[in-house]
C-alpha positions in Angstrom: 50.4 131.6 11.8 46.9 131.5 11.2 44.6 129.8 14.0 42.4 126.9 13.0 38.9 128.7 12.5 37.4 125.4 10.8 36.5 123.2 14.5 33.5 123.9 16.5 34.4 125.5 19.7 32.7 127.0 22.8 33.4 128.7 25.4 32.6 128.3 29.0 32.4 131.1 31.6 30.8 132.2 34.5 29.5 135.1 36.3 31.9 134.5 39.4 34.2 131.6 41.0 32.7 128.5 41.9 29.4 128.8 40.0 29.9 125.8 38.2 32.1 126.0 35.2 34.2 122.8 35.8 31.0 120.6 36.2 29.4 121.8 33.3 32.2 121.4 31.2 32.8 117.6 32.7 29.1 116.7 31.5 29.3 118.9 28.2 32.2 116.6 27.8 30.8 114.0 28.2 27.6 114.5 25.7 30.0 115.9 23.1 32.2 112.6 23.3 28.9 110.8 22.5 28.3 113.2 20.2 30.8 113.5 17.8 33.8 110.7 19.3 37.1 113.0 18.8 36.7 116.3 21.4 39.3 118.2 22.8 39.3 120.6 25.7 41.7 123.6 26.7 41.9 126.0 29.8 43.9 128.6 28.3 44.7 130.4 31.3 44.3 129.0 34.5 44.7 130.2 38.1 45.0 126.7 40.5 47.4 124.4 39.0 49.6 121.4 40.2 53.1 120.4 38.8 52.9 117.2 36.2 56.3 116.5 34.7 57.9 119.8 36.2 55.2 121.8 34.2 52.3 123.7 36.0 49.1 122.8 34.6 45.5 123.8 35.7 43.7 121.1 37.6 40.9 121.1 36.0 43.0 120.4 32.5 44.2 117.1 34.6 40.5 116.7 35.9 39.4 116.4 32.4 42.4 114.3 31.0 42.3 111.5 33.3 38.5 111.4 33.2 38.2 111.4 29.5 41.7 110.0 28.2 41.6 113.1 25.3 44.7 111.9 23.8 46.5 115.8 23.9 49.7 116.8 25.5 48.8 118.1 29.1 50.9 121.7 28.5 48.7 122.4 25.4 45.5 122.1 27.5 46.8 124.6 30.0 49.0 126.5 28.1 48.8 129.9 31.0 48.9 128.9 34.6 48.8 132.3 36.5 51.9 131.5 39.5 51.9 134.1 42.1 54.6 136.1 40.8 52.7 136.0 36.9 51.0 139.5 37.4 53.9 141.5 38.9 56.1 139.6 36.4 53.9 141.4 33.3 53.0 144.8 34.2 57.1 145.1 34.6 57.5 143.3 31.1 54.5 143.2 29.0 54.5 140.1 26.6 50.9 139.9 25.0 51.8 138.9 21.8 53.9 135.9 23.0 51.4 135.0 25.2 48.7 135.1 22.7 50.8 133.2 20.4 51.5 130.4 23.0 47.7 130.1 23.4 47.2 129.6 19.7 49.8 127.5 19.1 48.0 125.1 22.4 44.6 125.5 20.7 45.3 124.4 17.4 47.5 121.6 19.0 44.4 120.8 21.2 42.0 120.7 17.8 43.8 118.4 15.9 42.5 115.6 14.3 39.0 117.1 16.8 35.5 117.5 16.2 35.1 119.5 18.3 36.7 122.0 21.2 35.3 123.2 24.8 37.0 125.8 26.1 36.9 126.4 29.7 37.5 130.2 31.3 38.4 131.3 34.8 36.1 133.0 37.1 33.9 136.1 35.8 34.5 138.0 32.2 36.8 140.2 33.3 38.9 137.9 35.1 42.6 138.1 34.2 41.9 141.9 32.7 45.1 142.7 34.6 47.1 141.0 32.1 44.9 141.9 29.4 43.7 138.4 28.9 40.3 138.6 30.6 37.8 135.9 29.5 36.2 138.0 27.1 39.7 138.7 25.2 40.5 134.8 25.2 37.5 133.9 24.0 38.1 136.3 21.3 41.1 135.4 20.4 40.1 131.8 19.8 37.1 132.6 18.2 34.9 130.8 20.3 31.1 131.8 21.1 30.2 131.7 24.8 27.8 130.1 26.8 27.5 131.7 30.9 27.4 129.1 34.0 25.6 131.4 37.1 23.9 130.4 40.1 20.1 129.4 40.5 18.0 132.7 40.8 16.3 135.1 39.1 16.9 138.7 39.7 20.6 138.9 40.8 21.9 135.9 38.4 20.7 137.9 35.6 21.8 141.0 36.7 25.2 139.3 36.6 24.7 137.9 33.6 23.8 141.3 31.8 26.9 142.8 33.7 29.5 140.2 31.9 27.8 139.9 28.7 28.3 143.5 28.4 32.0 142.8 28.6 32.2 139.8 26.1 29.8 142.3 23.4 32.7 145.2 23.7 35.2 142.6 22.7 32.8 141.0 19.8 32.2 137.6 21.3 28.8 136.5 20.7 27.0 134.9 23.9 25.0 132.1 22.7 22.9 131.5 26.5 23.2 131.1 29.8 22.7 127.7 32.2 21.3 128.5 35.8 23.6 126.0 38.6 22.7 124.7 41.8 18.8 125.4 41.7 16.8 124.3 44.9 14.6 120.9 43.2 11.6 122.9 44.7 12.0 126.0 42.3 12.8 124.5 39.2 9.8 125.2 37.7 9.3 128.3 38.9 13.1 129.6 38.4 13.0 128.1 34.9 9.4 130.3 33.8 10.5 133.5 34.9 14.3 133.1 34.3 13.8 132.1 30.4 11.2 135.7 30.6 14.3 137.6 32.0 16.8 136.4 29.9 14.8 136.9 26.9 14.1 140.5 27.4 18.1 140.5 27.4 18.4 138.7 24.1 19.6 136.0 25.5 18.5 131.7 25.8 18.0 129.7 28.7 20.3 126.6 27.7 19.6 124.7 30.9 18.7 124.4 34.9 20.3 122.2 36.7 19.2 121.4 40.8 21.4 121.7 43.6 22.3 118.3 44.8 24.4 118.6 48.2 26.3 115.8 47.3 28.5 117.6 44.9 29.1 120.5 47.7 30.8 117.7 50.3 34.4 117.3 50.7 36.0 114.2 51.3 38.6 112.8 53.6 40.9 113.0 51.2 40.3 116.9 50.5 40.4 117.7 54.4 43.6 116.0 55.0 45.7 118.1 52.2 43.9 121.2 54.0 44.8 120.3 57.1 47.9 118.7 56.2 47.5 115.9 58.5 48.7 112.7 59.6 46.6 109.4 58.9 46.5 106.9 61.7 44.4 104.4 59.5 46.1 104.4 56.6 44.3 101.2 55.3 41.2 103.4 55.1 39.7 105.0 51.8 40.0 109.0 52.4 38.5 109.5 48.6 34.8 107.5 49.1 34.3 109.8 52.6 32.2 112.5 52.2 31.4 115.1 54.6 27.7 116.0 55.1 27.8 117.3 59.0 30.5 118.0 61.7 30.5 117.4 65.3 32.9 118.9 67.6 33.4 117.0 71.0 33.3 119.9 73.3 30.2 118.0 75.4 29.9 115.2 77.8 30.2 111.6 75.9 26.8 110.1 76.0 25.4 113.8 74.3 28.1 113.5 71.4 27.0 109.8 70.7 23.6 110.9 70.0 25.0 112.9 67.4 26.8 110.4 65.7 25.5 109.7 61.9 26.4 108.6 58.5 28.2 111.9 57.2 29.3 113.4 60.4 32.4 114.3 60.3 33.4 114.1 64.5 36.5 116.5 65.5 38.2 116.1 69.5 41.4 116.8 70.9 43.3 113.6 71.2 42.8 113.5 74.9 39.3 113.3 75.4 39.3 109.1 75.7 35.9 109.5 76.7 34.4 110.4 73.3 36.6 108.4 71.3 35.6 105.3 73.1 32.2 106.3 72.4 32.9 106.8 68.6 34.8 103.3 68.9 31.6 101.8 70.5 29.5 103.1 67.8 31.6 102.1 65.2 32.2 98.9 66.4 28.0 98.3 66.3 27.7 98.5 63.0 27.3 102.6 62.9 29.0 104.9 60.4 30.9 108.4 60.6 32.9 109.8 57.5 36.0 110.6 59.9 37.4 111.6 62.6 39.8 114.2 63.1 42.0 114.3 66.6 42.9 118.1 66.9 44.8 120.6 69.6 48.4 119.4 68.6 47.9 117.0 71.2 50.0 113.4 70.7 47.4 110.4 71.0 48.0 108.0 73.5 49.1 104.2 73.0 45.6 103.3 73.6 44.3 105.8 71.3 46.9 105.1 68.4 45.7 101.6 68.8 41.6 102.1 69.0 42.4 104.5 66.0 43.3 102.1 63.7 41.5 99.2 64.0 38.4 101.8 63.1 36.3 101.7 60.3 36.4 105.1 59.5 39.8 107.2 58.6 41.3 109.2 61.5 43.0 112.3 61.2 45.5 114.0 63.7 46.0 118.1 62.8 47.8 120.9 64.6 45.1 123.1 64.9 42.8 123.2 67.1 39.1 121.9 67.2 37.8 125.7 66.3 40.3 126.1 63.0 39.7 122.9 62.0 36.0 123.0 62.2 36.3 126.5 60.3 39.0 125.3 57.6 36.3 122.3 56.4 33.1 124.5 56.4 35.1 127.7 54.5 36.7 124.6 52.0 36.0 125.1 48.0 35.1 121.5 47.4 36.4 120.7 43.7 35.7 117.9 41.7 39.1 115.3 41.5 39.5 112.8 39.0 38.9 109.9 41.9 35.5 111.1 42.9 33.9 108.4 40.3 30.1 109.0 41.9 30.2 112.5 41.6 31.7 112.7 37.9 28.7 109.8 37.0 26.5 112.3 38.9 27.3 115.6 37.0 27.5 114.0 33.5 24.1 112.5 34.1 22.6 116.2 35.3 23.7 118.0 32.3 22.8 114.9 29.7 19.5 115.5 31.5 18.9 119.7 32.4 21.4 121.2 29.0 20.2 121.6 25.8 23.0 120.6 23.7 21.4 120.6 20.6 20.8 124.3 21.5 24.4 125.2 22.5 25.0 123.5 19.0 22.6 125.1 16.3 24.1 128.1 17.8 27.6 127.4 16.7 
């Protein structure tokens, strides 16, 4: 079985985790649907996936089909997901050609009927070398072009870049240019000048810089609660609109946590301290606003505290950890974008319609 070599594809990677790849491939989405109409999208191996119809398919697959309605079986866009057991599993039974085949068979099922194909990688080139399907290999094998998502910078995000387009050149994938994430607003100028001059002298074009906006970075209620696994005492309230910009731990006297209290601030007490809480309550109450609050220490709330809690404004949470773990667990969270977080995915498609040249990703296909 030949693979379909006629649609335009690309192929997204990355210099690490987390640089960027999902929200570049939401807005390149995006722009391509307005594009060209018909677009498909596949994540042909994927390493953090959910069960949909007792399949496991990579989130970012379902991120993309609920956002963008692609009309393609969910299993063909995440025809790999990499379970725990996946890598032990292979080096005791090596099936590369079956799994090549299976990610062939998902492409051309994917590019059907399409205009046109973004293909999504996991992590850095090399990523999933173990089972001799790194980035570089896939993209190979679907003979897609690639275009590298890093981090705002000069001297180390180019250093990356060089070190994982070396990798995607022994394999004969062609990298088409690079787009430069999360920028400080203040540097653009600056990081674009000299970054185009590095990239350059490595043969390599400058397809966009997009600033850092901390919104994108915050985690919602929603997020904490599956971390934390915890119980909501106001279930009325909306856990997906609540973002996180600060925390506040109630270790301090009342009256000095109230002064704290802001818009964003995410407050986290053990369930005992009525003195705080009734200060939150207060503040609520007079027309202030905190993203959430999070009772911690295992400690069972009160009557009058399960009854304050949830004729709040804001959600409350009630974990088993205590105020330290909890306050660690948020800050150390990956915040990934979720198919309910309607600002954010406006947001991103709006930043890459604005800061990536598409046109140049697509004279270079």
């Amino acid at each position: 079985m030949l693979l379909n070599s006629t649609t335009p594809r690309v192929f997204i990677a990355a210099t690490r985790q987390n640089d960027g790849k999902t929200t570049n491939s939401l807005g390149l989405l995006a722009a391509l649907q307005k594009r060209f109409g018909r677009v498909g999208y596949i994540k042909p191996v994927g390493q953090r996936f959910v069960e949909v119809d007792a399949e496991k398919i990579d989130e970012d697959s379902v991120l993309m089909d609920k956002v963008f309605r692609l009309n393609c079986p969910l299993v063909d866009m995440s025809p790999i997901a990499v379970e725990p057991d996946f890598t032990k599993r292979y080096l005791q039974s090596a099936n590369f050609d079956a799994l090549v085949k299976r990610i062939h068979k998902a492409f051309d099922r994917v590019a059907w009927e399409k205009e046109f194909v973004l293909c999504e990688g996991t992590g850095h080139a090399g990523v999933g070398s173990v089972f001799d399907l790194s980035n570089a290999t896939v993209a190979r094998l679907l003979g897609s072009k690639v275009v590298i998502v890093t981090r705002g910078g000069i001297g180390l995000p180019i250093d990356e870049v060089a070190l994982n387009t070396a990798l995607f050149q022994k394999e004969g994938v062609e990298v088409i240019g690079v787009i430069l994430n999360k920028v400080l607003p203040e540097k653009m100028d600056y990081i674009t000048e000299f970054a185009e001059k590095g990239l350059r002298r490595k043969g390599l074009k400058l397809l966009g810089v997009i600033p850092h906006l901390p919104i994108l970075s915050r985690p919602t209620l929603e997020l904490i609660r599956e971390e934390l696994d915890a119980q909501v005492l106001n279930p009325g309230s909306e856990l997906h609109n609540n973002m996180v910009s600060r925390i506040v731990i109630g270790a301090m006297g009342a009256p000095r946590a109230a002064k704290l209290f802001q818009k964003g601030v995410l407050l986290i007490t053990p369930a005992d301290r009525d003195d705080i809480l009734t200060a939150a309550a207060d503040y609520l109450n007079g027309g202030g606003s905190l993203a959430g609050i999070v009772l911690s220490d295992d400690i069972p709330p009160s009557n009058s505290v399960l009854k304050q809690s949830r004729n709040l404004s804001c959600p409350v949470l009630v974990s088993r950890a205590d105020s330290y773990q909890v306050a660690s667990r948020v800050h150390d969270l990956t915040v990934k974008i979720r198919p309910d977080d309607v600002e954010k995915i406006r947001l991103v498609q709006d930043l890459i319609a604005k800061h990536v040249r598409l046109d140049k990703i697509l004279s270079a296909i």
